[in-house]
C-alpha positions as CSV (number, residue, x, y, z in Angstrom):
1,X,56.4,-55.3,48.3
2,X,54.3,-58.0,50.2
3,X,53.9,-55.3,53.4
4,X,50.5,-54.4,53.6
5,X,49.0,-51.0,54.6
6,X,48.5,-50.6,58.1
7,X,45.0,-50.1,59.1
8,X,44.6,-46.1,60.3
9,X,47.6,-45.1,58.0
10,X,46.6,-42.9,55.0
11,X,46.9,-44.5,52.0
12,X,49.4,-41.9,50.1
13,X,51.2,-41.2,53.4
14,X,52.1,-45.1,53.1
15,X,52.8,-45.6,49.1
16,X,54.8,-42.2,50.1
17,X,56.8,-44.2,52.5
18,X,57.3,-47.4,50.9
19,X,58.3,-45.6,47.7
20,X,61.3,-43.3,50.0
21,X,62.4,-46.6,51.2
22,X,62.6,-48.2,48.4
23,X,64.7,-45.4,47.4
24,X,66.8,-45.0,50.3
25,X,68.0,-48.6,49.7
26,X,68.7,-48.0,45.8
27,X,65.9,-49.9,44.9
28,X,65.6,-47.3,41.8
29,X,69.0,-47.0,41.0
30,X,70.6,-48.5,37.8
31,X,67.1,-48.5,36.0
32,X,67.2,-48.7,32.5
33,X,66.3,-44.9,30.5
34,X,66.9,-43.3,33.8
35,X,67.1,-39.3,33.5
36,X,65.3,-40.0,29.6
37,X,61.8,-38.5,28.8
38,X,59.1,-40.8,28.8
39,X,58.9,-42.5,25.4
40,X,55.9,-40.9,23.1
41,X,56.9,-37.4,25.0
42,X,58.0,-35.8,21.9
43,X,57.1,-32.4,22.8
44,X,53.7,-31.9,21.0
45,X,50.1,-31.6,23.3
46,X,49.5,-34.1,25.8
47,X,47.6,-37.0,24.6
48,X,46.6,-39.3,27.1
49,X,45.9,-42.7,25.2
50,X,49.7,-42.2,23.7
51,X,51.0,-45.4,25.4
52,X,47.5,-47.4,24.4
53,X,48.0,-45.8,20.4
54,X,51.9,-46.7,20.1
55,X,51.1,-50.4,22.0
56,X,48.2,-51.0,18.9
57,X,50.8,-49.8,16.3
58,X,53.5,-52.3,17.9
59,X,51.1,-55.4,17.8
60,X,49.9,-54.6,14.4
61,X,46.2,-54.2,15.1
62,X,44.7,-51.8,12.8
63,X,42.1,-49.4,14.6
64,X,40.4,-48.8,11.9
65,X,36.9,-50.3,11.0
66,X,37.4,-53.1,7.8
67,X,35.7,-50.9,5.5
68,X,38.3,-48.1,6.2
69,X,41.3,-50.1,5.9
70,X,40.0,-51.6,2.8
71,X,39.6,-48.3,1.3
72,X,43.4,-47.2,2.8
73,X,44.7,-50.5,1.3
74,X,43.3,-49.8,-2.3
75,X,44.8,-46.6,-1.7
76,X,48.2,-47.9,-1.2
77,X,48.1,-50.7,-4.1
78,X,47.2,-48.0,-6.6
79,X,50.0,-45.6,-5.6
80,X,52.5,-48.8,-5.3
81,X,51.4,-50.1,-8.5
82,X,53.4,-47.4,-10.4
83,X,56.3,-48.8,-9.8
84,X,55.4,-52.5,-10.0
85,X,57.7,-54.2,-12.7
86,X,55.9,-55.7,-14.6
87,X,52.3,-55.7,-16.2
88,X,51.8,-58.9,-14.9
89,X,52.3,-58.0,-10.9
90,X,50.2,-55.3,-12.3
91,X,47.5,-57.2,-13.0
92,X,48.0,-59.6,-10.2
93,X,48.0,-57.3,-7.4
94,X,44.9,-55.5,-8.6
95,X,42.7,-58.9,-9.1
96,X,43.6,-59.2,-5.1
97,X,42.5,-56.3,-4.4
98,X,39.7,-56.7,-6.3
99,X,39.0,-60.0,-4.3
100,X,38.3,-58.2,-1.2
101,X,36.7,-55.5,-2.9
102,X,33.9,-58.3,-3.8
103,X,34.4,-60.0,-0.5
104,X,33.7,-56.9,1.9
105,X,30.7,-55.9,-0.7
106,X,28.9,-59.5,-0.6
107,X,29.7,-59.8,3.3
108,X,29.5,-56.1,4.2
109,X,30.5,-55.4,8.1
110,X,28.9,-53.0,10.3
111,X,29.7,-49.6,9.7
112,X,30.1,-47.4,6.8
113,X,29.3,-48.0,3.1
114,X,32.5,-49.2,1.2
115,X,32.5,-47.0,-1.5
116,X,34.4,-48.5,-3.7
117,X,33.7,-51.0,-6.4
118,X,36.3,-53.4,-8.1
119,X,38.8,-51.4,-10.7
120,X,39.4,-52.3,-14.1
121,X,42.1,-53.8,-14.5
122,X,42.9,-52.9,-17.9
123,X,42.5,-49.4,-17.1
124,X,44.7,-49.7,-13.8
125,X,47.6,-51.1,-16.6
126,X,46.6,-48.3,-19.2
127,X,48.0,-46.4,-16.7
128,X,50.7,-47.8,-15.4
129,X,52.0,-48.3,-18.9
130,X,51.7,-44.3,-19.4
131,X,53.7,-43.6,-16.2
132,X,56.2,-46.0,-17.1
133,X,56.6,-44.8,-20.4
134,X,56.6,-40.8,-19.0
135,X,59.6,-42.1,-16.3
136,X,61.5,-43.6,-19.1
């Protein structure tokens, strides 16, 4: 559409008209999800930064400041460590956590206070050994 708006013409009285053409000619036809609900339209209350939150998820960025995603990710690693195999991916998975446990608390970032402070690891494989022997 290189046509430009004519001067005097109302602006929506003109996309209205360049959009019927466009249509007239088939322009629209054949377009892929055609007659599909928008994706992210799953039925629940309108949120209007849907398309920016599913476009972060796709790329990978986390939204969430480091601290918080450092306390998500130890998190996860304790609940996945249950059903490492061995003691010794016990142990090393832990000690890189606990890397950027010490990391984050001798570089802290702005915003909130970490909270967290590097596990034991011989605690974390106390525990692991129970569960292990309780699923046995």
């Amino acid at each position: 559409m290189t046509e430009r708006k004519p001067p005097g013409v109302d602006f929506e009285s003109w996309v209205d008209k360049q959009i019927r053409e466009a249509q007239e000619r088939g322009a629209f036809d054949g377009l892929k999800g055609a007659g599909q609900p928008l994706p992210g339209d799953d039925g629940a209350a309108y949120d209007e930064l849907w398309w920016i939150k599913r476009k972060l998820a796709r790329e990978g960025v986390s939204v969430l400041p480091p601290v918080l995603a450092l306390r998500k990710e130890a998190e996860d690693v304790l609940a996945a460590v249950a059903e490492a195999p061995s003691e010794r991916a016990v142990r090393r998975t832990v000690e890189e956590l606990n890397g950027k446990i010490r990391e984050m608390l001798l570089k802290p970032p702005p915003g909130p206070p970490l909270g967290l402070k590097p596990y034991d690891v011989e605690e974390v494989v106390r525990r692991w050994r129970e569960g292990r022997a309780e699923r046995l």
